[in-house]
C-alpha positions in Angstrom: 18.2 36.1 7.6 21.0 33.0 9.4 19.8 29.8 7.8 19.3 28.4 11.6 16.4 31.2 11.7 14.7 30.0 8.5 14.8 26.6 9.6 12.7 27.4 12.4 10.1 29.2 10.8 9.6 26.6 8.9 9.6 24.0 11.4 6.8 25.9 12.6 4.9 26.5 9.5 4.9 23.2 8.6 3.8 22.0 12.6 0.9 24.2 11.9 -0.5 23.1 8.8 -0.3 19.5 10.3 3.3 17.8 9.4 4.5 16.0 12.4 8.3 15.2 11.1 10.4 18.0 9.7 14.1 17.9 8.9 16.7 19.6 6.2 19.0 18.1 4.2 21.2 19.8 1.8 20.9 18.4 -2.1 23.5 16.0 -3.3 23.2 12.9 -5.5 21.9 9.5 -4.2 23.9 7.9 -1.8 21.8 4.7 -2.2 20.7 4.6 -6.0 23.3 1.5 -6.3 21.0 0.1 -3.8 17.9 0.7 -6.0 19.2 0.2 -9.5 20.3 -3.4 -7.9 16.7 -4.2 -6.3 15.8 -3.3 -9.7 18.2 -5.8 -11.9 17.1 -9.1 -9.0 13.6 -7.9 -10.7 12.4 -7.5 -6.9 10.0 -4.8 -8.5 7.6 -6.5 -10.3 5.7 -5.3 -12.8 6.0 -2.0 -11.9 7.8 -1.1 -14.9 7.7 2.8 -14.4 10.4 2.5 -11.3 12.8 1.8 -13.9 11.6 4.2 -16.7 12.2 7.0 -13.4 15.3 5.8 -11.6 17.9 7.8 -13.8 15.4 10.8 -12.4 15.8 9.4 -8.6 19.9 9.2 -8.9 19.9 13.2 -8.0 17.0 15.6 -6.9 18.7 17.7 -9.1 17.5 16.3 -11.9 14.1 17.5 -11.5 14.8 21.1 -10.4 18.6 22.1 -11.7 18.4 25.1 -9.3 17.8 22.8 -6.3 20.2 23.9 -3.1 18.1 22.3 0.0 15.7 19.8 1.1 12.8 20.0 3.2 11.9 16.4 4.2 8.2 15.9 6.0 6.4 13.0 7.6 2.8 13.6 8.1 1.2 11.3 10.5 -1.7 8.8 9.2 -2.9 6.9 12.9 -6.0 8.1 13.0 -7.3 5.1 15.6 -6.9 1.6 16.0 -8.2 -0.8 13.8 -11.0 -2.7 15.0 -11.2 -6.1 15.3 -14.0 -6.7 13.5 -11.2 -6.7 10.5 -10.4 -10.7 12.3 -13.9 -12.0 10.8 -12.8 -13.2 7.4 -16.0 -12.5 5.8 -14.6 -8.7 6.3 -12.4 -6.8 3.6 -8.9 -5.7 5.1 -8.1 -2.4 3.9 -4.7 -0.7 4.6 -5.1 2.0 7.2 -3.7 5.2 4.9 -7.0 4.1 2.7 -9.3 4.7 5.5 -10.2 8.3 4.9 -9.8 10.9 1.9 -7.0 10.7 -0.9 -3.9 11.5 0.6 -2.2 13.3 -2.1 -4.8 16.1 -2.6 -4.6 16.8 1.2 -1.0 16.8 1.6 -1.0 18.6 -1.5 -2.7 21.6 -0.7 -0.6 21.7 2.4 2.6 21.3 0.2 1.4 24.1 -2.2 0.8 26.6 1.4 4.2 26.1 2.8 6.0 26.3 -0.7 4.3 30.1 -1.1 5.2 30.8 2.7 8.9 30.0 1.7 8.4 32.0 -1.4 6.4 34.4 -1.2 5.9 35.9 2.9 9.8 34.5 4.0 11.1 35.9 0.7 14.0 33.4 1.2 13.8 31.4 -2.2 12.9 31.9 -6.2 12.0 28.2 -7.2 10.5 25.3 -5.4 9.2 21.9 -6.1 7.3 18.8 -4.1 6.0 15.5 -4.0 4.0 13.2 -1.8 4.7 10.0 -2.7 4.5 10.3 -6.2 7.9 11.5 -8.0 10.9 9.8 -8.8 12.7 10.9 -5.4 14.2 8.6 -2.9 11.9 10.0 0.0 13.3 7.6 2.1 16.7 8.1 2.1 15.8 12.2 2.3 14.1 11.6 5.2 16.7 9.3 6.9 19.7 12.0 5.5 17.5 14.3 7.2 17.3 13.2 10.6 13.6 12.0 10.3 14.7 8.6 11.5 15.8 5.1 10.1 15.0 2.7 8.0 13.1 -0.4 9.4 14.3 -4.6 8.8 10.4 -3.9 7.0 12.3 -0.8 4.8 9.4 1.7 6.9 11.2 4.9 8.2 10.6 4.7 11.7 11.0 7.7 14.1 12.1 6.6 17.6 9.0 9.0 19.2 6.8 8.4 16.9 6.7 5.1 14.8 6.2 4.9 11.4 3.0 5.2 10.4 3.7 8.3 8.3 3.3 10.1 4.4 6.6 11.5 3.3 7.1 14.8 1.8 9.4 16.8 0.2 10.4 20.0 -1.0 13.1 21.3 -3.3 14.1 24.8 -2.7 17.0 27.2 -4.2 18.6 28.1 -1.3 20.8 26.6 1.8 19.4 25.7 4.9 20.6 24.5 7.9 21.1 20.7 7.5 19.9 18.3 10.5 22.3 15.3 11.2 21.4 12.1 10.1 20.0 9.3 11.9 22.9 7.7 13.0 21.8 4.7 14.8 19.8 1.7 13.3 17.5 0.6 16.5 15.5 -2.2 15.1 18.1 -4.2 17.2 18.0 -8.4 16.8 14.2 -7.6 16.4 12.4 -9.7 13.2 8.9 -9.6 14.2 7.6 -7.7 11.0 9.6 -10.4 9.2 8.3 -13.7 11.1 5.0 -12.0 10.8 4.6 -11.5 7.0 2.3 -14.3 5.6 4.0 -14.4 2.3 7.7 -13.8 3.4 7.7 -10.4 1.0 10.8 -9.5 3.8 14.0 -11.5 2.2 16.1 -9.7 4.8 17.0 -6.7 6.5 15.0 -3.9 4.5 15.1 -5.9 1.6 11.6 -6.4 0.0 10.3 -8.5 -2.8 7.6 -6.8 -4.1 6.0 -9.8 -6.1 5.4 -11.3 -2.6 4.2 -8.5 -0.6 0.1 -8.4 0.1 0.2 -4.7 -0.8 2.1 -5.2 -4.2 -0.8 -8.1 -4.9 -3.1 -6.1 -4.2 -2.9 -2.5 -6.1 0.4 -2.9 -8.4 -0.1 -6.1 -9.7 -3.0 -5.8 -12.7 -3.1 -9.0 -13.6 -3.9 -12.4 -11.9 -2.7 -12.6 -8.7 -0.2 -16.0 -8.5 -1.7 -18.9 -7.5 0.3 -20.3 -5.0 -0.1 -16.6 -3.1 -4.0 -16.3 -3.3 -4.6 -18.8 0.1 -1.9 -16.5 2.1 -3.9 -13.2 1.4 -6.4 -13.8 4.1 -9.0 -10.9 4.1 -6.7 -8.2 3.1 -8.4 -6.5 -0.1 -6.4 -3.0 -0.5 -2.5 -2.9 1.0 -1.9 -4.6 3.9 -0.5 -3.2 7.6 1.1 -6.0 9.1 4.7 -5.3 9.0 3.4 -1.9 11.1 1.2 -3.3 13.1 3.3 -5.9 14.8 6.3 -3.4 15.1 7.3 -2.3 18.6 8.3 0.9 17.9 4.5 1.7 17.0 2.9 0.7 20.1 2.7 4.0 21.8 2.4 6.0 18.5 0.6 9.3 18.4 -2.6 9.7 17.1 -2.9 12.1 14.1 -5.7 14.9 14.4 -6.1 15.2 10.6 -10.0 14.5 10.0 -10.0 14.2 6.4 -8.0 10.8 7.1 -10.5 9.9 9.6 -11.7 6.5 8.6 -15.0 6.4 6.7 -17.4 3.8 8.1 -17.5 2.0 4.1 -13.4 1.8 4.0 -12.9 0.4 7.6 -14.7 -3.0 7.7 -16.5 -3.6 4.4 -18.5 -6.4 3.6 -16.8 -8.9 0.8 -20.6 -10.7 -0.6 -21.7 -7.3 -0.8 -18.5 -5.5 -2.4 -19.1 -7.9 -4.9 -22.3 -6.5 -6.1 -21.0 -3.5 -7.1 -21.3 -2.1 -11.2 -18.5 0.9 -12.4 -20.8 3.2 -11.1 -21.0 2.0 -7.6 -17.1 1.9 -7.4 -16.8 5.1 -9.0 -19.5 7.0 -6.4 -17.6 5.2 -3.3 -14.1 5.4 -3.8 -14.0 8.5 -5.6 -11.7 10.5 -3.1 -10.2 7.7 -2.0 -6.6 6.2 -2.9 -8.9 3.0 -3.6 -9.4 4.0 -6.8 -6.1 3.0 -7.6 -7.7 -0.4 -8.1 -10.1 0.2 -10.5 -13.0 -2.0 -10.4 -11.5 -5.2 -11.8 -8.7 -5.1 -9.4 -10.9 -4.7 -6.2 -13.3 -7.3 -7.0 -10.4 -9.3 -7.9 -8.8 -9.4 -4.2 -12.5 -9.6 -3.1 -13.0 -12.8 -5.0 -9.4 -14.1 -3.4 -11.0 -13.1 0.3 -14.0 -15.0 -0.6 -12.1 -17.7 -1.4 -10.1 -17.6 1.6 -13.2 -17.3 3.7 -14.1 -20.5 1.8 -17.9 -20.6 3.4 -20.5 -21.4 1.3 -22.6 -18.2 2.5 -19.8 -16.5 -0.3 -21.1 -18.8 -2.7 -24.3 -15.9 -3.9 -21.2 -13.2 -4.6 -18.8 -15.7 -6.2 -21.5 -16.7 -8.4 -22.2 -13.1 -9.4 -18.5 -12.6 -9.6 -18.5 -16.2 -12.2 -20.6 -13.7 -14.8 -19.0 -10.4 -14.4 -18.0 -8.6 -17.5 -14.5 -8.6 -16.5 -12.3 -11.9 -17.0 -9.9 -10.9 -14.2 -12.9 -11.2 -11.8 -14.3 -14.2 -13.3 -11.1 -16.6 -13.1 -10.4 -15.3 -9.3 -14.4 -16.2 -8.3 -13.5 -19.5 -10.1 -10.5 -20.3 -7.9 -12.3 -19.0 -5.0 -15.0 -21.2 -5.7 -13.2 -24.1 -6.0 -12.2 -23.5 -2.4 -15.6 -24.0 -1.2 -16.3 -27.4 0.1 -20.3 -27.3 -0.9 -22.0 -29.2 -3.9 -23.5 -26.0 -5.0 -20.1 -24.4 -5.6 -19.5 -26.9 -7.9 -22.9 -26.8 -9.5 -22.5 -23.0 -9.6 -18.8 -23.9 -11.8 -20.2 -26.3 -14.0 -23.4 -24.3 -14.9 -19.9 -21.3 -15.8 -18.3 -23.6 -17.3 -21.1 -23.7 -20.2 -21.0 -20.3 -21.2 -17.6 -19.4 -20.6 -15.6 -18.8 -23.8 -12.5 -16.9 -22.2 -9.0 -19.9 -22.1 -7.4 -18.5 -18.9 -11.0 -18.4 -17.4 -12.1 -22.0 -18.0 -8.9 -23.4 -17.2 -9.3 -21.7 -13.8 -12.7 -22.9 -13.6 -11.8 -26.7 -15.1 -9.3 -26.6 -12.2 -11.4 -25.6 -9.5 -13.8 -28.2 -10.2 -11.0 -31.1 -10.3 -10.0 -30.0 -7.1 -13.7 -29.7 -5.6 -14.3 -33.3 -7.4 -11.5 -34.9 -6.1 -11.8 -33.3 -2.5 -15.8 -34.3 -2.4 -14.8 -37.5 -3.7 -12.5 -38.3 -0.4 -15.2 -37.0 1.6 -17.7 -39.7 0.4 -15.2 -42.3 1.3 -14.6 -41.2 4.5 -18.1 -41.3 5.3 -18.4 -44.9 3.9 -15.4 -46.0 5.9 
C-alpha cells in the first residue's frame, strides 16, 4: 500500500473518532531542543523540576521507541462553548476551559489506543507504536508545527489559521514511513501583541517566550508551594489555569465548536462559588473532581488559589470562608486566607486574624498573619484620620 494511501486512511480514522488536526511528520531529532534546554538554564521553568529530569528523552522521539520511522501529530479540539460571563463577578472561581468537563487524558486516550490498533492491527501497515497526550517527554509542539498543524503563537499556543488554537496535542510513534505534510511555513501572528498586552502578570517576555514562574496557570497547578506575594493581587478570580492569552487572540474568534460531550462543561467546574469551595474536607474534593484534570491540585493547592480569589475579591461577605480557611489542617491554606484576609478592609477581618493569631504555632503562617494585620492596622488607622479630617 503507497504511503499517500495510508495517510488518508488515517486522516479519516482519526476524523472519525473526533481529532480535528492531523498531519505526518517523519522522525528525526529535535530541531528546537537548543531552544528548550536554554529556557531551561534562564530557569524560566520553575519548579517543575521533572522537564529537566525528561529533556535528554525530548532531544529525539527516538529515544522512547528506537524503531520509530513516522509521526502522527493530532490536535483534538476543546471549545465546547463560550464562557459565560458570570466568570467577571469576582466572587466566582475562574477555571481554565480544558478543566470544564471529564479528564482529558483518559478520553483522548482511549481514542489514541483505537487508532494505534487500526494502524496495527486492520491496516496491517506497522509492528510497533507508541502515544502521548500531553504527558511524555515529546516536543508536541514542534511535531505538530513540523507537521503542518500550524504555528507557533507570540503566546507559544499552536494556532491553526482555520481553526484557532484551542486544541490537545497528540501523537503517535509508528515503525514505518508515511507521507510527510510540509511544515507551516508562515508565522501569521503579524505586529499583533494582544495576548501579550493582555497578560496580568507579563508571563509573555517576548515572542513565544514564556516565564513560567509568572504565568496564572503555572501559579496555579505547578507551583506547590506559596504562591509569591507580589503575584497573588494580579490573579483576580482565576483558581485552576488561566485562558486569557486564547481568549483575546484573533485568530480564535470564529473557532469551531468541538462536539465532544465528555468535555462539555459540568455546571460545578464552570462558575463555582469561592466562600463555598472553601468549605470543602478531602472527601468533598475527592467526590467532585475525581474525573477531572482538577485533581491535579490536590486539595491544598485549590483552596490555596481560592483563598488568593477571596482575597482579591477583598469583600467582607469572604470574611465566613477565609476564617474557615484561618483553621484548616493545611498550612498552605492557612497563610494564603491570612494574606487574603488582610486585604479586607472590615474590623472583623482583623478580629478574625488576631483571634488566629493565638493559636497558630506554624512560623511561615504567623508571619503571614502578623503581616496582614500591620497592613489592616495601618490602613484602618488612615481611615480614622480621614474621617477626623
Amino acid at each position: 500500500m503507497k504511503s499517500n494511501s495510508i495517510n488518508k486512511l488515517i486522516s479519516r480514522k482519526a476524523t472519525e473518532l473526533g481529532f480535528d488536526l492531523v498531519g505526518f511528520a517523519p522522525v528525526s531529532r529535535s530541531k528546537t531542543i537548543e531552544i528548550y534546554n536554554n529556557w531551561l538554564k534562564k530557569g524560566y521553568s520553575g519548579s517543575m523540576d521533572y522537564l529537566k529530569r525528561h529533556a535528554k528523552l525530548k532531544e529525539d522521539p527516538r529515544k522512547l521507541l528506537p524503531q520509530t520511522v513516522s509521526l502522527v501529530a493530532l490536535g483534538f479540539n476543546y471549545n465546547t462553548i463560550d464562557p459565560p460571563t458570570i466568570t467577571n463577578d469576582p466572587k466566582i472561581g475562574k477555571i481554565s476551559r480544558y478543566a470544564w468537563g471529564e479528564d482529558y487524558h483518559s478520553l483522548i486516550r482511549k481514542k489514541l489506543n483505537v487508532l494505534e490498533d487500526y494502524v496495527c492491527r486492520e491496516l496491517k501497515v506497522g509492528n510497533i507504536s507508541r502515544s502521548f497526550v500531553d504527558s511524555g517527554p515529546i516536543l508536541e509542539k514542534e511535531i505538530a508545527f513540523r507537521a503542518g498543524l500550524g504555528w507557533i503563537g507570540k503566546n507559544s499556543n499552536l494556532i491553526n489559521y482555520k481553526k484557532g488554537s484551542w486544541f490537545f496535542l497528540a501523537e503517535i510513534l509508528v515503525d514505518f514511513e508515511l507521507e510527510p505534510d510540509f511544515p507551516f511555513d508562515r508565522v501569521d501572528c503579524g505586529k499583533c501583541t494582544i495576548c501579550i498586552d493582555a497578560c496580568p502578570t507579563n508571563a509573555i517576555i517576548d515572542d513565544r517566550l514564556i516565564d513560567a514562574r509568572l504565568c496564572i496557570s503555572y501559579l496555579t497547578i505547578e507551583l506547590k508551594d506559596s504562591i509569591p506575594k507580589k503575584l497573588r493581587s494580579k490573579m483576580g478570580n482565576h483558581i485552576f489555569g488561566c485562558d486569557i492569552c486564547q481568549n483575546v487572540c484573533p485568530w480564535n474568534k470564529e473557532s469551531a465548536k468541538s462536539n465532544e460531550k465528555g468535555l462539555y462543561p459540568l455546571p460545578e467546574n464552570i462558575s463555582p462559588e469561592l466562600a463555598k469551595l472553601m468549605n470543602m474536607d478531602a472527601n468533598d474534593f475527592n467526590n467532585r473532581f475525581k474525573n477531572s484534570p482538577i485533581k491535579r491540585t490536590k486539595r491544598r493547592g485549590l483552596l490555596r488559589n481560592v483563598a488568593v480569589a477571596l482575597g482579591n475579591w477583598a469583600n467582607p461577605a469572604a470574611i465566613p470562608a477565609l476564617s474557615k480557611g484561618l483553621h484548616d489542617e493545611e498550612s498552605l491554606v492557612r497563610s494564603h486566607s491570612a494574606w487574603a484576609m488582610g486585604r479586607i478592609l472590615d474590623k472583623k477581618a482583623k478580629k478574625k486574624l488576631e483571634e488566629a493569631k493565638e493559636l497558630e504555632d506554624n512560623e511561615e503562617v504567623l508571619k503571614e498573619i502578623v503581616e496582614a494585620l500591620n497592613y489592616l492596622e495601618s490602613v484602618l488607622q488612615k481611615n480614622v484620620k480621614k474621617h477626623i479630617h
